[in-house]
N, C-alpha and C positions, 0 to 999 in steps of 0.2 A: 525398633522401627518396622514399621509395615508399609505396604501399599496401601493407599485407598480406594474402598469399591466406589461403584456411580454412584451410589446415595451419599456418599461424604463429598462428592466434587461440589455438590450445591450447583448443578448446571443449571442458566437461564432456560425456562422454554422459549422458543420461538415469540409467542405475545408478548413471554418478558422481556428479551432482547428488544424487538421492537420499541418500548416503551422506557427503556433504560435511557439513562442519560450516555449520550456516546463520545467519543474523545473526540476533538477540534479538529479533527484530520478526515481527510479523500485520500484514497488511491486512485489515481488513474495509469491506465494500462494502456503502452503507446505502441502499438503494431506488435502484440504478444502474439507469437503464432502459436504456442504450445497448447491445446487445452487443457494439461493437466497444469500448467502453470497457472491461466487463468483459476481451476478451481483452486491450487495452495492458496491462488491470491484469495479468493471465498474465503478460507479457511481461518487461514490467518488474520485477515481484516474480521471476522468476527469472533476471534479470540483476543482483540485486543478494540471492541467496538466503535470500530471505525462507521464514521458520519456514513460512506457512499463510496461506492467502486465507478469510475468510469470506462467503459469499453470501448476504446479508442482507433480507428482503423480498419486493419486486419481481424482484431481481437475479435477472439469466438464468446459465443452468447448463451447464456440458458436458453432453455435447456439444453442439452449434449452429456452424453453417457461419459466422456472422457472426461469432460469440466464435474460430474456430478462426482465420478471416480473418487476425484480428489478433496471436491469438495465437502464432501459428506452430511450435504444437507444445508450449507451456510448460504445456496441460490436462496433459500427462502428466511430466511436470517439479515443477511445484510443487502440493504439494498443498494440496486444497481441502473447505471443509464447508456445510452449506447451511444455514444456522437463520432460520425463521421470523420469529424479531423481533431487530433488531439492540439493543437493548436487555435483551435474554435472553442475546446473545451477548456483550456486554460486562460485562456483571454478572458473569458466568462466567471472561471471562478477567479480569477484577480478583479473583476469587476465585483463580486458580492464578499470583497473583502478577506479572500483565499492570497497567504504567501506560499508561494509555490517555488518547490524547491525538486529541483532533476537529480536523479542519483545515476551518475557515471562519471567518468575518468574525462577531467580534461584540465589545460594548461593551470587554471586558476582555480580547480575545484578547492572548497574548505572542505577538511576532512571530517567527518564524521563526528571524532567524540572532541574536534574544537570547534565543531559548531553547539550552541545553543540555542536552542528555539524556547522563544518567548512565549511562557505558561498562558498570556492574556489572548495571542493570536490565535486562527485559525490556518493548517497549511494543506495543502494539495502534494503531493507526494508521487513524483512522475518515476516510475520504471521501463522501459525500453526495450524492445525487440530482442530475442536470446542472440543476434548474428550483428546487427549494425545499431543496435543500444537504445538513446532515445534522439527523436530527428534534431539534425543540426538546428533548424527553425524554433522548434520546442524548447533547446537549450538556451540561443538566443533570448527568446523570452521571458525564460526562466527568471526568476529572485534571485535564487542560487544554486548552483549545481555540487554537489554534494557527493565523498567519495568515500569510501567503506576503503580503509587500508589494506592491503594484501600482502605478504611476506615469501609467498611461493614464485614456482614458475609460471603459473599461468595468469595471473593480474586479471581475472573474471571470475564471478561468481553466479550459479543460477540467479535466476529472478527472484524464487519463492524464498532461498538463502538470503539473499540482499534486501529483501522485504521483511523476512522475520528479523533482521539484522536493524535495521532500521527504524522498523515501529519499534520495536523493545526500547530502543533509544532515546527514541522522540516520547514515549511513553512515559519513562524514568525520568526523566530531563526536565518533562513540562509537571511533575508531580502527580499524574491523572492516575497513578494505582494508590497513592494516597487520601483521594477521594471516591475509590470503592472500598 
């Protein structure tokens, strides 16, 4: 067993990414105040070719040196929208046919690996502020609110964790690595 160098990753460039077919899924980011959160979110939404990030509120913007930090270039890879109320952006994408589903903790959330998402839909995939989660309102409007089980003492997990956590999920679920 070996590592592999960069020529055997077979990395998309930039034109290819763009031009790839991309998974049924948004991220939107609901009052993320971290930038380096926002850039994991870059990151990971274009390691798993995600439709569109939306920057929601709070949420910091390309460029910025912190978001670039982490993003490592995925500002110009995956593309991104900035809407004022994340609540206006989800309204929206349920209007163009987006199930939208909030990930955090509450009375009725379906957990994680007993939800299945429907290979034929497309979903919107809400994450929340690292201090007060995602807005009451948000969740209200939400499809479904969605929770990542936890077994320790602290019952949170960063954004970027709960994000990598959850596309891989949704990824597996809906068959989308069997069609690359």
């Amino acid at each position: 067993m070996r590592k592999l160098n960069m020529a055997e990753l077979n990395r998309l460039t930039v034109d290819e990414f763009k031009s790839e077919r991309k998974s049924p899924i948004v991220i939107v980011l609901d009052n993320v105040r971290s930038l380096n959160n926002v850039g994991s979110a870059f990151r990971t939404s274009d390691a798993f070719l995600v439709e569109k990030i939306y920057l929601c509120g709070i949420t910091g913007k390309p460029p910025h040196k912190d978001i670039q930090k982490t993003a490592l270039g995925a500002t110009e890879s995956v593309i991104w929208e900035y809407v004022d109320s994340t609540l206006a952006a989800i309204q929206q994408l349920k209007k163009e046919g987006y199930t939208v589903c909030a990930l955090e903790q509450v009375d009725k959330s379906i957990k994680l690996h007993e939800f299945l998402p429907d290979p034929d839909r497309k979903f919107a995939l809400v994450f929340g502020n690292e201090v007060f989660g995602v807005e009451e309102e948000v969740i209200e409007a939400s499809d479904y609110v969605i929770e990542i089980p936890q077994l320790g003492t602290k019952h949170s997990l960063n954004i970027s964790v709960s994000m990598g956590i959850a596309l891989w999920d949704f990824i597996v679920k809906m068959g989308i690595l069997d069609k690359h």
